[in-house]
Biopython code that builds the backbone (N, CA, C, O; Angstrom):
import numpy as np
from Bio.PDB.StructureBuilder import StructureBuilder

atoms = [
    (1, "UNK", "N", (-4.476, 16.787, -18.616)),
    (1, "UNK", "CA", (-3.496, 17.452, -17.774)),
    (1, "UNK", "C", (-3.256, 18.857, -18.330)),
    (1, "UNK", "O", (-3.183, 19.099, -19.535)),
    (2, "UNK", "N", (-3.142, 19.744, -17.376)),
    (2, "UNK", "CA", (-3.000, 21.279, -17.906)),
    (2, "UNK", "C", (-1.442, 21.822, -18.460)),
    (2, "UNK", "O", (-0.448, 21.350, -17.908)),
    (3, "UNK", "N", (-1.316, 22.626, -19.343)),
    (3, "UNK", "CA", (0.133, 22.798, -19.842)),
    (3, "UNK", "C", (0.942, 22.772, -18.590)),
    (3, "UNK", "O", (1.750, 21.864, -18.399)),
    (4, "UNK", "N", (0.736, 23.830, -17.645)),
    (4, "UNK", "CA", (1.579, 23.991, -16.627)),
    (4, "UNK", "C", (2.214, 22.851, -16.050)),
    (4, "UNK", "O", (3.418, 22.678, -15.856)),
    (5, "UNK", "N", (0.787, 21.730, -15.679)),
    (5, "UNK", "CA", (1.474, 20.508, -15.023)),
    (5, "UNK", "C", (2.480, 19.839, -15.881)),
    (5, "UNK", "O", (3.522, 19.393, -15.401)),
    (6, "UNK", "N", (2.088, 19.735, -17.581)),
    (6, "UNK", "CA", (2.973, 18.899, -18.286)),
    (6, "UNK", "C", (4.310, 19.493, -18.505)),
    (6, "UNK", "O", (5.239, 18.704, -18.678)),
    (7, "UNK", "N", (4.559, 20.808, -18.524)),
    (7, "UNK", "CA", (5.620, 21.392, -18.423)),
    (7, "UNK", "C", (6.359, 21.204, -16.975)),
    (7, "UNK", "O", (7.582, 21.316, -17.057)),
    (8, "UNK", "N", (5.825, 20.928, -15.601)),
    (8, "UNK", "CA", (6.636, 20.616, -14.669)),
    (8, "UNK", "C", (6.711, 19.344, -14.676)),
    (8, "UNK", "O", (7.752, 19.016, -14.107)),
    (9, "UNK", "N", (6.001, 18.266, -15.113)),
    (9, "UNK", "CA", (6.796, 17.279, -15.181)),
    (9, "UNK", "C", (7.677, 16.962, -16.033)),
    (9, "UNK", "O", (8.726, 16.362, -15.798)),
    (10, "UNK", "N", (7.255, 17.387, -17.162)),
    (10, "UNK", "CA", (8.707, 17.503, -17.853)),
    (10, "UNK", "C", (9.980, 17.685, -17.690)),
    (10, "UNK", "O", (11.020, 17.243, -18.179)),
    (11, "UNK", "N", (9.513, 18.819, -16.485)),
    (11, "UNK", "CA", (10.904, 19.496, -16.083)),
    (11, "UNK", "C", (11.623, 18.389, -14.979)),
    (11, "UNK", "O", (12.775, 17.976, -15.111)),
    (12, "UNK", "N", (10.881, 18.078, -14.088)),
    (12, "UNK", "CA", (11.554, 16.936, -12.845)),
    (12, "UNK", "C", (11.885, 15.808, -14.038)),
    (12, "UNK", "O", (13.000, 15.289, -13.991)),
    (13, "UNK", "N", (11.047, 15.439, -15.012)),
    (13, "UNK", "CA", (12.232, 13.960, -16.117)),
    (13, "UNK", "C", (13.136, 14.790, -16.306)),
    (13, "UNK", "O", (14.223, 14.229, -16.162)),
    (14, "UNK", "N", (13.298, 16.424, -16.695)),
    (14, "UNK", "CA", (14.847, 16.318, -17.302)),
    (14, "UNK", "C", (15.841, 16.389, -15.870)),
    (14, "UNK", "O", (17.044, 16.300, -15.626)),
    (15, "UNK", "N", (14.884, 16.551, -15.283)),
    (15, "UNK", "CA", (16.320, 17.391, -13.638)),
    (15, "UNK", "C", (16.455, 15.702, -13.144)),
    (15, "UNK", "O", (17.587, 15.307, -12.865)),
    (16, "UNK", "N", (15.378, 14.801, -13.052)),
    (16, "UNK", "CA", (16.396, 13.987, -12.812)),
    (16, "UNK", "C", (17.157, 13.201, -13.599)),
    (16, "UNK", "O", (17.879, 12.375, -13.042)),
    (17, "UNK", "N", (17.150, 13.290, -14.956)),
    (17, "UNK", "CA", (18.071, 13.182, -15.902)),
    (17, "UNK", "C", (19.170, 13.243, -15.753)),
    (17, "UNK", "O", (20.075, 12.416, -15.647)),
    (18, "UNK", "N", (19.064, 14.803, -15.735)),
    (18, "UNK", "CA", (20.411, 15.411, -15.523)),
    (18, "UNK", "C", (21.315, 14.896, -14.216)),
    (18, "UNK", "O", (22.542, 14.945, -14.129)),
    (19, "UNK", "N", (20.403, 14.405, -13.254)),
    (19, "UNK", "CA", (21.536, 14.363, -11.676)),
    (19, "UNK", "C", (21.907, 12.976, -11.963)),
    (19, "UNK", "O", (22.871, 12.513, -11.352)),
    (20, "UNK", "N", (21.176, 12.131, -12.943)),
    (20, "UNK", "CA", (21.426, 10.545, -12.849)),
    (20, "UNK", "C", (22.448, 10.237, -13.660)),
    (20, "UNK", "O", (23.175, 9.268, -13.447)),
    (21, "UNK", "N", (22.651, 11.385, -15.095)),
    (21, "UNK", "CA", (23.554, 11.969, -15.585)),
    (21, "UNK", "C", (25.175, 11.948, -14.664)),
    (21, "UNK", "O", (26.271, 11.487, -14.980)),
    (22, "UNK", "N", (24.788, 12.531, -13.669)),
    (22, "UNK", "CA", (26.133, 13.238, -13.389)),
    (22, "UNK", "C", (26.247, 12.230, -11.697)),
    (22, "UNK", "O", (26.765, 12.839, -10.761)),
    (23, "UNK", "N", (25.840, 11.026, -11.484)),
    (23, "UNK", "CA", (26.088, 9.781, -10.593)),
    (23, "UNK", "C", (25.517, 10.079, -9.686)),
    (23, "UNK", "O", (26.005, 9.776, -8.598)),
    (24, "UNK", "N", (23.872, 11.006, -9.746)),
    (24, "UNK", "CA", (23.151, 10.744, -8.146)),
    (24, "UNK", "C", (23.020, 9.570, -8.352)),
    (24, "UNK", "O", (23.627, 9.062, -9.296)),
    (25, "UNK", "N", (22.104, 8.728, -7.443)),
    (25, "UNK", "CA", (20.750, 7.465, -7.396)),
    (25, "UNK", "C", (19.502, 8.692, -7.306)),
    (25, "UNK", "O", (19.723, 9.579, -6.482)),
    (26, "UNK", "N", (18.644, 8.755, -7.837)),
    (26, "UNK", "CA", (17.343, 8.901, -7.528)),
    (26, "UNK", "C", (16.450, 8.058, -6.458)),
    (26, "UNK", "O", (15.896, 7.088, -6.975)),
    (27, "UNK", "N", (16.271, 8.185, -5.464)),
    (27, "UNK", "CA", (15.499, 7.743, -4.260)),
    (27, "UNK", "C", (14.314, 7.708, -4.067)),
    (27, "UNK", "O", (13.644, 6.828, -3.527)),
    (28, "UNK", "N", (13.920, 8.967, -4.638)),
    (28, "UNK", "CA", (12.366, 8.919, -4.499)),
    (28, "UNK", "C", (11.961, 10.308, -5.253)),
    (28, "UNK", "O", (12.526, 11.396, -5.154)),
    (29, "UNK", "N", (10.757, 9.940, -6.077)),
    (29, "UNK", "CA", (10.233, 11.547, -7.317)),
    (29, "UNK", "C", (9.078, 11.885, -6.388)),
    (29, "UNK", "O", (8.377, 11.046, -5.822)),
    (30, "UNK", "N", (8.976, 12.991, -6.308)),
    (30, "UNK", "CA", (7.262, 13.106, -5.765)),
    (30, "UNK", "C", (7.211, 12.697, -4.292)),
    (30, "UNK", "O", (6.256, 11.922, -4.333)),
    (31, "UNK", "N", (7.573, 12.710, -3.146)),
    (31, "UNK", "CA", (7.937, 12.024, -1.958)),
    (31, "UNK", "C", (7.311, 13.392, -1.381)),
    (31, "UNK", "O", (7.613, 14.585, -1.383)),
    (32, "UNK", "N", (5.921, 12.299, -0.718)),
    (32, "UNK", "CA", (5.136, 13.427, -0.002)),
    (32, "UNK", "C", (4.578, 12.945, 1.835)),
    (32, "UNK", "O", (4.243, 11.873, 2.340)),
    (33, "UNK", "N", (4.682, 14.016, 2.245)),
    (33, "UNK", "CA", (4.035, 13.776, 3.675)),
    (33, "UNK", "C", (3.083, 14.995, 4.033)),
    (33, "UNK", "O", (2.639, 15.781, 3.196)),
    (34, "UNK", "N", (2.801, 15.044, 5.569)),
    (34, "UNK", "CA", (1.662, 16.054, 5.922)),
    (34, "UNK", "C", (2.526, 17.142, 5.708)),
    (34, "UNK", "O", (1.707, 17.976, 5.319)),
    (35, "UNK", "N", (3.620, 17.712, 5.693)),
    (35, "UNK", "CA", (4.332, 19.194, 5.519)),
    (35, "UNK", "C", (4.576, 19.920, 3.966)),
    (35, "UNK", "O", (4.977, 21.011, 3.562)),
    (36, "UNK", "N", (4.164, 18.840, 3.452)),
    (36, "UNK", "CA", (4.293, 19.134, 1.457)),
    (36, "UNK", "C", (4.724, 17.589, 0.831)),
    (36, "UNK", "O", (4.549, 16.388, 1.036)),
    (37, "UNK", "N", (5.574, 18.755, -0.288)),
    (37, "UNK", "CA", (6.486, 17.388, -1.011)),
    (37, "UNK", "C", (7.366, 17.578, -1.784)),
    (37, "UNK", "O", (7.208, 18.576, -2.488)),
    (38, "UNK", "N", (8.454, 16.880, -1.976)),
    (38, "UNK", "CA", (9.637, 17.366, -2.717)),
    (38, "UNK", "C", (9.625, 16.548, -3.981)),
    (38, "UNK", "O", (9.221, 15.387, -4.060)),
    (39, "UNK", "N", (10.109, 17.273, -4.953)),
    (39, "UNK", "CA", (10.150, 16.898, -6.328)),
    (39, "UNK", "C", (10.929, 15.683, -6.421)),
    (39, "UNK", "O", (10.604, 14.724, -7.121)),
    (40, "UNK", "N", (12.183, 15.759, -5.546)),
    (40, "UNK", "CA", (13.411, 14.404, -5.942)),
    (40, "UNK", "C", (14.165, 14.294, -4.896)),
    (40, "UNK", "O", (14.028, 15.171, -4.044)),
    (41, "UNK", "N", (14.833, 13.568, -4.732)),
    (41, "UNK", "CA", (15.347, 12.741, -3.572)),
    (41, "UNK", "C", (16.281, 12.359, -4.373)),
    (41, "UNK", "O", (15.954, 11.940, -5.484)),
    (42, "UNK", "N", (18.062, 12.434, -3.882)),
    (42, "UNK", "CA", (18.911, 11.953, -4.789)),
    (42, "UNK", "C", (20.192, 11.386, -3.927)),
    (42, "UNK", "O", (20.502, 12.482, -3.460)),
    (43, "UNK", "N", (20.833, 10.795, -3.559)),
    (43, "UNK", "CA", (22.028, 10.637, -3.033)),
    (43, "UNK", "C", (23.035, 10.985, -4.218)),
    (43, "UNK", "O", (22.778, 11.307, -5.378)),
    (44, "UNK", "N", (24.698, 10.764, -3.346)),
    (44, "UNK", "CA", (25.434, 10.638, -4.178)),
    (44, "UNK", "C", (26.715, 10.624, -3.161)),
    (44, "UNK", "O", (26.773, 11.718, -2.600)),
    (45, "UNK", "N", (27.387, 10.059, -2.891)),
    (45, "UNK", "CA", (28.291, 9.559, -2.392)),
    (45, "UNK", "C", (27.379, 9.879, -0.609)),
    (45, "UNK", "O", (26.252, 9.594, -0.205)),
    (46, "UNK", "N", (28.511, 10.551, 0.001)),
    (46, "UNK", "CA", (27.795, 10.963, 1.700)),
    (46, "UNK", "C", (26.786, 11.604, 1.378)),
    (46, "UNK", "O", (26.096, 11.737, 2.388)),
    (47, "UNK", "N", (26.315, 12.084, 0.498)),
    (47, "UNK", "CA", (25.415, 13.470, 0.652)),
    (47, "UNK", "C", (23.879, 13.132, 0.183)),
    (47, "UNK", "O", (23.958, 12.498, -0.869)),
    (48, "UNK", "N", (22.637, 13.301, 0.534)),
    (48, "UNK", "CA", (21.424, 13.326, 0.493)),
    (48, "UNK", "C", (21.060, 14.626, 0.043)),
    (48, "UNK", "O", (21.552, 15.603, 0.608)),
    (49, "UNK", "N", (19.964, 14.815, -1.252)),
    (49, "UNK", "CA", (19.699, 16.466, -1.148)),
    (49, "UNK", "C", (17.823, 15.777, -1.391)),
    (49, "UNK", "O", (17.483, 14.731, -1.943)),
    (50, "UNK", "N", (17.006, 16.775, -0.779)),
    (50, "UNK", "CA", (16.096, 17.443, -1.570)),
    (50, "UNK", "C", (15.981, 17.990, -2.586)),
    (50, "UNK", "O", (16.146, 19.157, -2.232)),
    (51, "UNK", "N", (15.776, 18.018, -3.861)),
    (51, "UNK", "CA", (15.699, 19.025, -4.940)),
    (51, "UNK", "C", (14.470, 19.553, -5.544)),
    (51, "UNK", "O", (13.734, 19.108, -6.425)),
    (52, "UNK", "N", (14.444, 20.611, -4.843)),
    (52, "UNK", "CA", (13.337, 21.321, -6.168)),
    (52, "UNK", "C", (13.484, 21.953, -7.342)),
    (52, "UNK", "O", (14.321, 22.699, -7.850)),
    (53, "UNK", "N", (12.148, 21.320, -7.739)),
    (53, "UNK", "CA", (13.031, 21.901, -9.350)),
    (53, "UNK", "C", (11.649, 22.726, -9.994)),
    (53, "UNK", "O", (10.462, 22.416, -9.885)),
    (54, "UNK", "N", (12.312, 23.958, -10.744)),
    (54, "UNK", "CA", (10.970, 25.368, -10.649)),
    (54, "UNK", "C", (11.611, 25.286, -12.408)),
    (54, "UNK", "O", (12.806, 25.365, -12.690)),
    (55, "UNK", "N", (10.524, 25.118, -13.380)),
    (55, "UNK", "CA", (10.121, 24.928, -14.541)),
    (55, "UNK", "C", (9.285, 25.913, -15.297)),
    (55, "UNK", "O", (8.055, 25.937, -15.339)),
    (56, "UNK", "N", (10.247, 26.838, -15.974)),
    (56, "UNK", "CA", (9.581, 28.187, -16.451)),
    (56, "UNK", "C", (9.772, 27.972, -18.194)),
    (56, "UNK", "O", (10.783, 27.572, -18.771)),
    (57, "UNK", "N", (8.345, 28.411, -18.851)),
    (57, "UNK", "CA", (8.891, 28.637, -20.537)),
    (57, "UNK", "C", (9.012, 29.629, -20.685)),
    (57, "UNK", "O", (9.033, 29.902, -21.885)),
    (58, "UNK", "N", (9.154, 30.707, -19.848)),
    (58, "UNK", "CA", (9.661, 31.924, -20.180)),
    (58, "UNK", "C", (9.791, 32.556, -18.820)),
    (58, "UNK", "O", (9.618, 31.888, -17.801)),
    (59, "UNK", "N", (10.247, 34.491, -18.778)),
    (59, "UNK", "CA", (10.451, 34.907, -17.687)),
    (59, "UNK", "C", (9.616, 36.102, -17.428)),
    (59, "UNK", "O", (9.876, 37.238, -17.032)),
    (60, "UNK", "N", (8.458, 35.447, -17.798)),
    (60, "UNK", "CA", (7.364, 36.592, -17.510)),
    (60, "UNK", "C", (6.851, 36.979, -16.048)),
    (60, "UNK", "O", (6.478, 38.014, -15.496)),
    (61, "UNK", "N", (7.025, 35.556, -15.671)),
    (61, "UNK", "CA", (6.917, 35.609, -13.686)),
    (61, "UNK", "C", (8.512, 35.928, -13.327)),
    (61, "UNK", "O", (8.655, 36.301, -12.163)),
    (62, "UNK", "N", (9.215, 35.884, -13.776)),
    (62, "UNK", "CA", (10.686, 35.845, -13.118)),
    (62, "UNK", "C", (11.343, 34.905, -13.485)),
    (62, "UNK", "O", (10.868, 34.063, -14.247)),
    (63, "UNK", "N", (12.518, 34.848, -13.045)),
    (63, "UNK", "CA", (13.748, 33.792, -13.175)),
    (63, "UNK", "C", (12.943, 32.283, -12.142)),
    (63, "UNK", "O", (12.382, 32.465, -11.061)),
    (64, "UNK", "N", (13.067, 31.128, -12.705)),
    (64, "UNK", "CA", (12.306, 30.053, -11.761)),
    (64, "UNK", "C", (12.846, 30.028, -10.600)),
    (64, "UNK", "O", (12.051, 29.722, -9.711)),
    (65, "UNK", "N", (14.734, 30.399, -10.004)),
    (65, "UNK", "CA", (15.141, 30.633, -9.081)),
    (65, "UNK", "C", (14.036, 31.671, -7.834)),
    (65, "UNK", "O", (13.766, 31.289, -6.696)),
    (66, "UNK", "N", (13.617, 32.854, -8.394)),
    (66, "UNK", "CA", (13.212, 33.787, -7.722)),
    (66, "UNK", "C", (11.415, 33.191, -7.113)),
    (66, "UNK", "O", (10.637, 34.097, -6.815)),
    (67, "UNK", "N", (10.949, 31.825, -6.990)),
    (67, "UNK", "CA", (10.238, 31.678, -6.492)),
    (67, "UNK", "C", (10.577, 31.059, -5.569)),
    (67, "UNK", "O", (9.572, 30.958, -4.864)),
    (68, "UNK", "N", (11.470, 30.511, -5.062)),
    (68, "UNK", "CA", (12.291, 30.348, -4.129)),
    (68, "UNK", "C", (13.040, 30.918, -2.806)),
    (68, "UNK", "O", (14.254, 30.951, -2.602)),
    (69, "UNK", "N", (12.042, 31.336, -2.007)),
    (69, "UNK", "CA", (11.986, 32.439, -1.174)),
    (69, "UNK", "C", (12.527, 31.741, 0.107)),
    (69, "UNK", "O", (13.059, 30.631, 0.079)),
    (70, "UNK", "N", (12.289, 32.716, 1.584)),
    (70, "UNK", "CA", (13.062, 31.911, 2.494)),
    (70, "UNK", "C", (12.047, 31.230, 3.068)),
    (70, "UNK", "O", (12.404, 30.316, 3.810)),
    (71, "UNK", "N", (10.731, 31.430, 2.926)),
    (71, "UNK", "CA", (9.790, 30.405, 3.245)),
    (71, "UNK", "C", (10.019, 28.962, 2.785)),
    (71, "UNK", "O", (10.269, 27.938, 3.422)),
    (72, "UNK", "N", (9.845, 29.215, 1.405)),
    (72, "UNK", "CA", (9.969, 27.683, 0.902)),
    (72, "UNK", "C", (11.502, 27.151, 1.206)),
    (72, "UNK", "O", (11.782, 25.955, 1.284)),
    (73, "UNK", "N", (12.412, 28.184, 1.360)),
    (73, "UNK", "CA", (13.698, 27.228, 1.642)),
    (73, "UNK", "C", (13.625, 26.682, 2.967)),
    (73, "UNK", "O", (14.100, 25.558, 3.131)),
    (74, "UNK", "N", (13.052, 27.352, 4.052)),
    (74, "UNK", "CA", (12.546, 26.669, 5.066)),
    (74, "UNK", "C", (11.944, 25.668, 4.908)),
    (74, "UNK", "O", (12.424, 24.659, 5.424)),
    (75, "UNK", "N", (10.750, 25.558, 4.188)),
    (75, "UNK", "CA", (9.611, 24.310, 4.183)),
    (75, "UNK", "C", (10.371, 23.397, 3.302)),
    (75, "UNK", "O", (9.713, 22.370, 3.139)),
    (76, "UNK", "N", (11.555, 23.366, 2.637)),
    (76, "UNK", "CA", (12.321, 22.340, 1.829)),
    (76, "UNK", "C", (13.293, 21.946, 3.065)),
    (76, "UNK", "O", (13.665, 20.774, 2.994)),
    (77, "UNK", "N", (13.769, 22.641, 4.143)),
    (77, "UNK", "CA", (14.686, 21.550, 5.337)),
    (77, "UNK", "C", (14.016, 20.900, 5.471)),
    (77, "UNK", "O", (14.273, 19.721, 5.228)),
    (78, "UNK", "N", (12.919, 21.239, 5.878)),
    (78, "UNK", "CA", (11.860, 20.536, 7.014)),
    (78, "UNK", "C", (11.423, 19.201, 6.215)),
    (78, "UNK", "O", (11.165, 18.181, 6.854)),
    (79, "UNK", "N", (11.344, 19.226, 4.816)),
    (79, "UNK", "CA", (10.473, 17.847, 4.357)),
    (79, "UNK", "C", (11.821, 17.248, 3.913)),
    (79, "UNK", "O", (11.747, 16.109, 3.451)),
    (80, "UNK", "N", (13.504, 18.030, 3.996)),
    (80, "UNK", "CA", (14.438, 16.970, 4.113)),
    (80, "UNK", "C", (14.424, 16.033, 4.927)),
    (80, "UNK", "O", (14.345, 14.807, 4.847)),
    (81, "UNK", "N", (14.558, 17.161, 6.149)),
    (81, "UNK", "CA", (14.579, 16.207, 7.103)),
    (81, "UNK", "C", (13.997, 15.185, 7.853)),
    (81, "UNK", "O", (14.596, 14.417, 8.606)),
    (82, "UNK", "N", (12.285, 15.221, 7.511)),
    (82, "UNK", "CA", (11.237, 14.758, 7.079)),
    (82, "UNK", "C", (11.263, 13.188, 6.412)),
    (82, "UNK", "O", (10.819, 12.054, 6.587)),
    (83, "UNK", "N", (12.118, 13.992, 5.523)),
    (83, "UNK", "CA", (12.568, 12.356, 4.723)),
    (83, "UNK", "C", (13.420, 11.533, 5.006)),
    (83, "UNK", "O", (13.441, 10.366, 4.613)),
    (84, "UNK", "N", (14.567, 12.312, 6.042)),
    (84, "UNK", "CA", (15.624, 11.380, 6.569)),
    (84, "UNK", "C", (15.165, 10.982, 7.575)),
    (84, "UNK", "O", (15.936, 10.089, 7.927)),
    (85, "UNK", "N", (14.129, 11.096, 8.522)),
    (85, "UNK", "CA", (13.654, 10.563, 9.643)),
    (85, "UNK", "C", (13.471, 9.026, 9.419)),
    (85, "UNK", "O", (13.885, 8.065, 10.067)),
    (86, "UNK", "N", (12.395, 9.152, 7.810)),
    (86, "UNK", "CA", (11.141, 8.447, 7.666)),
    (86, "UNK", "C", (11.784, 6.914, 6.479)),
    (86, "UNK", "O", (11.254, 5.972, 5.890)),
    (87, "UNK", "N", (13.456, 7.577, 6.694)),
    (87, "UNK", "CA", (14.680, 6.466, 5.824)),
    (87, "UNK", "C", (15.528, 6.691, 6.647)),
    (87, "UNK", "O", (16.547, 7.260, 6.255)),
    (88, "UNK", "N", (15.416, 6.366, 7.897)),
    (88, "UNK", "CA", (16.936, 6.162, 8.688)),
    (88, "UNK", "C", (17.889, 4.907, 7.846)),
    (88, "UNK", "O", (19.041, 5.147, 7.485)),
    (89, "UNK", "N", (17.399, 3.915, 7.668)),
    (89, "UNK", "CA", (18.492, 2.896, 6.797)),
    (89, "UNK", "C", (19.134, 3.988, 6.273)),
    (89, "UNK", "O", (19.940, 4.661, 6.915)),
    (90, "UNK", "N", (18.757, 4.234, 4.929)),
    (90, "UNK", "CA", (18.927, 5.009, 3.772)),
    (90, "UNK", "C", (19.958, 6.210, 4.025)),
    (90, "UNK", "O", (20.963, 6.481, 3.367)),
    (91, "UNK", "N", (19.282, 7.053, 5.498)),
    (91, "UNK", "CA", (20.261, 8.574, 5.217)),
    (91, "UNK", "C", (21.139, 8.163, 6.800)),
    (91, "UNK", "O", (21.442, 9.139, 7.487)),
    (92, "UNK", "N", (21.321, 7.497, 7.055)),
    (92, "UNK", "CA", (21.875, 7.188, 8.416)),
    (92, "UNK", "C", (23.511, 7.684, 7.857)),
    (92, "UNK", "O", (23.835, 7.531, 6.679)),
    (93, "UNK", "N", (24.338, 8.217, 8.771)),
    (93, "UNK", "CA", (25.830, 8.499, 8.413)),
    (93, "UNK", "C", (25.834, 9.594, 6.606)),
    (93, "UNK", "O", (26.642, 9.388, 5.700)),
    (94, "UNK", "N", (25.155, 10.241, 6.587)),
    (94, "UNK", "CA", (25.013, 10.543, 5.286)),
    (94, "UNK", "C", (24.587, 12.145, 5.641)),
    (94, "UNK", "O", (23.776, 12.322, 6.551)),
    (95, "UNK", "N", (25.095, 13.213, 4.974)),
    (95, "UNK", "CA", (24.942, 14.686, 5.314)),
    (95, "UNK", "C", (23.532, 15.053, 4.396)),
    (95, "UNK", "O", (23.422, 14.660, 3.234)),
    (96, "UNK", "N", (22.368, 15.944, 5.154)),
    (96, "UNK", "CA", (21.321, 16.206, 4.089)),
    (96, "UNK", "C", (21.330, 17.511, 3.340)),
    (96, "UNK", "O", (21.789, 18.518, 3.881)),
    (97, "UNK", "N", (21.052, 17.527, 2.642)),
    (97, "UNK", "CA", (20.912, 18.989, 1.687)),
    (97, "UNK", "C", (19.572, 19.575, 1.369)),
    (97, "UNK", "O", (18.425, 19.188, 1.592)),
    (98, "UNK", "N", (20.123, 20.733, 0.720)),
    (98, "UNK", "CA", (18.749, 21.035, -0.205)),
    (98, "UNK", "C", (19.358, 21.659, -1.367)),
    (98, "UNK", "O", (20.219, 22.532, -1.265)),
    (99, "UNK", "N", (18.799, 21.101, -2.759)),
    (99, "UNK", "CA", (19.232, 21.637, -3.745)),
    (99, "UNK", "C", (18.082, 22.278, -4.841)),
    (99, "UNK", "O", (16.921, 21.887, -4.728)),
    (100, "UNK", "N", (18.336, 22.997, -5.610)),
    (100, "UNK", "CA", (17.462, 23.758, -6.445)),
    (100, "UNK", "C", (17.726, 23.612, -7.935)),
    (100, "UNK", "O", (18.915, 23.549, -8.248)),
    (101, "UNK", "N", (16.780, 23.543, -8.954)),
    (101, "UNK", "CA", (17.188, 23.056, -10.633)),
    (101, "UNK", "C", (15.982, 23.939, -11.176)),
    (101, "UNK", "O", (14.768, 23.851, -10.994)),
    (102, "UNK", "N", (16.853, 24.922, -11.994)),
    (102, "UNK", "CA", (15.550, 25.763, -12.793)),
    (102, "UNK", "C", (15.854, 25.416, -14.323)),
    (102, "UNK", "O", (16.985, 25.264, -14.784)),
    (103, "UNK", "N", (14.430, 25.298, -15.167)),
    (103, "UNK", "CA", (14.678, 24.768, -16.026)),
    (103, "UNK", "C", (14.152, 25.903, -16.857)),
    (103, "UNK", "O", (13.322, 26.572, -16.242)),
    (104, "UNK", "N", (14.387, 26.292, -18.026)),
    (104, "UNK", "CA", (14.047, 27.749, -18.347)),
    (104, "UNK", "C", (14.011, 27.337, -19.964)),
    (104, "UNK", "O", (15.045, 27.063, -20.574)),
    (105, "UNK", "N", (12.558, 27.326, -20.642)),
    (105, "UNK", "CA", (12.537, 27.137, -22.254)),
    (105, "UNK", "C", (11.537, 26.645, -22.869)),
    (105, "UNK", "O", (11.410, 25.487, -22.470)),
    (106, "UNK", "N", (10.778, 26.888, -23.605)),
    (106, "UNK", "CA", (9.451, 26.686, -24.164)),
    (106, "UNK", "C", (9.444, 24.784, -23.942)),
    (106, "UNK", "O", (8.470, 24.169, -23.507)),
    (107, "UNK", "N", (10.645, 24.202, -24.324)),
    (107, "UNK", "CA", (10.694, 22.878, -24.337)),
    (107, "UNK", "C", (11.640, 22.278, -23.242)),
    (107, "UNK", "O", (12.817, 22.189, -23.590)),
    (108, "UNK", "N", (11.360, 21.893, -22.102)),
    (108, "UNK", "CA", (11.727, 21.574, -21.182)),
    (108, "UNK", "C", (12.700, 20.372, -21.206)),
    (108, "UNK", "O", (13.370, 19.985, -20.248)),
    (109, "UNK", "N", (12.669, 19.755, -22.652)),
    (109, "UNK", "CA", (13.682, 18.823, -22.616)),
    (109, "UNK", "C", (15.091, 19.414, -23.391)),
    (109, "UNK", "O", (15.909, 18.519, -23.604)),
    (110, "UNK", "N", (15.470, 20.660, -23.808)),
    (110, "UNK", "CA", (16.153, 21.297, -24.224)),
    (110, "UNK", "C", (16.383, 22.801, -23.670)),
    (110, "UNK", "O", (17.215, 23.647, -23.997)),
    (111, "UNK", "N", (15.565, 22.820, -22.916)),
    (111, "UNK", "CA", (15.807, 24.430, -22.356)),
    (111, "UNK", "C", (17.081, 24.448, -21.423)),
    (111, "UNK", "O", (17.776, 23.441, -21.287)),
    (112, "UNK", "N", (17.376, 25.747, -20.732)),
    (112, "UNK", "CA", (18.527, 26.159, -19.942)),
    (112, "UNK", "C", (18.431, 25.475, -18.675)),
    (112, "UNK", "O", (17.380, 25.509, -18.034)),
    (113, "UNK", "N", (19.433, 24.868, -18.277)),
    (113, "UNK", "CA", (19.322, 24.087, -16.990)),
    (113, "UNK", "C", (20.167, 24.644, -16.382)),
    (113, "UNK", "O", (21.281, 24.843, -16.867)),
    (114, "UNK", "N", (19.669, 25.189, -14.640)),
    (114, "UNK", "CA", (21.343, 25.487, -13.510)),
    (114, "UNK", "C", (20.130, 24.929, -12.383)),
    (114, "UNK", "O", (18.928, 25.021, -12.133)),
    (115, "UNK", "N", (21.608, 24.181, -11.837)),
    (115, "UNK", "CA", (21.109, 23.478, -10.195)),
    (115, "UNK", "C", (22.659, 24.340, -9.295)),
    (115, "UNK", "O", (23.878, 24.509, -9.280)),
    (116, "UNK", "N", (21.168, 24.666, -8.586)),
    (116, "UNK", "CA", (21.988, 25.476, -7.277)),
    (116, "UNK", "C", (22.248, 24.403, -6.328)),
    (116, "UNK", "O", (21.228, 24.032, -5.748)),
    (117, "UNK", "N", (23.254, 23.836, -6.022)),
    (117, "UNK", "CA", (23.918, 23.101, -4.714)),
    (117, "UNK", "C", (23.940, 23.472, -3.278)),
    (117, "UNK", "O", (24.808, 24.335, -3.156)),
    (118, "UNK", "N", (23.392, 23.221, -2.151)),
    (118, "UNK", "CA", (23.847, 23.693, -0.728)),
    (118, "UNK", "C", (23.001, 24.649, -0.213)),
    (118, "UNK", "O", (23.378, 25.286, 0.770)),
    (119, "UNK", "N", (21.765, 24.892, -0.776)),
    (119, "UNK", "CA", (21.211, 25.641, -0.478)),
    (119, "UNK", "C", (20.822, 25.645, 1.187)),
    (119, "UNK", "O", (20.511, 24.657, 1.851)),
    (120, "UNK", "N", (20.943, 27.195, 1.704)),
    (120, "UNK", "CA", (20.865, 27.619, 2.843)),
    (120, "UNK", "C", (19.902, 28.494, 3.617)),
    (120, "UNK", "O", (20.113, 28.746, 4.803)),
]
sb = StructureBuilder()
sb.init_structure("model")
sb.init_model(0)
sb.init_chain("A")
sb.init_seg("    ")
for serial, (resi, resn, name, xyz) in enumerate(atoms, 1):
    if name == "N":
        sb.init_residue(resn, " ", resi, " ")
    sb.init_atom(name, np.array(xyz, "f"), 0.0, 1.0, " ", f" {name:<3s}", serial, name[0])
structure = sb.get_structure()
């Protein structure tokens, strides 16, 4: 496996760490269809999010936020909603989101963590 990949998975164990941490459920890692795929799937009380999560050891490309453009925030509704279609049980009566987790540090299980909420 190439650094890059082991450094993003690293990064989705700590992000969903962190949300399982703080009383999501994790639903589904890696949840893919014909439009892409989203890193995590999380409930937590009413609310459903998408989360992507952008895994940098440094900021030589930018802040991991800043790959996060309005394309991909587009193509992250779409495989929300994607996912709530394809789990009516699951997201039925339940509001969907999209959320964002940049993980920023040579060691991904200790580096800087911020999750953007509500993304629009």
């Amino acid at each position: 496996m190439a650094r890059k990949d082991e450094l993003g998975r690293a990064g989705e164990d700590r992000a969903a760490a962190y949300l399982s941490d703080r009383g999501y459920e994790i639903l589904a890692r890696n949840w893919r269809c014909a439009d892409g795929e989203i890193d995590i799937v999380a409930a937590r009380g009413e609310r459903i999010v998408a989360v992507e999560v952008k895994t940098r050891s440094g900021i030589g490309y930018g802040h991991p936020f800043s790959a996060i453009d309005d394309r991909k925030l587009s193509r992250m509704w779409r495989l929300a909603l994607a996912w709530a279609a394809s789990h009516p049980d699951v997201a039925r009566r339940r509001r969907i989101g999209v959320d964002a987790i940049a993980i920023l540090g040579r060691d991904p299980r200790n580096g800087t963590l911020e999750h953007l909420e509500g993304l629009r």
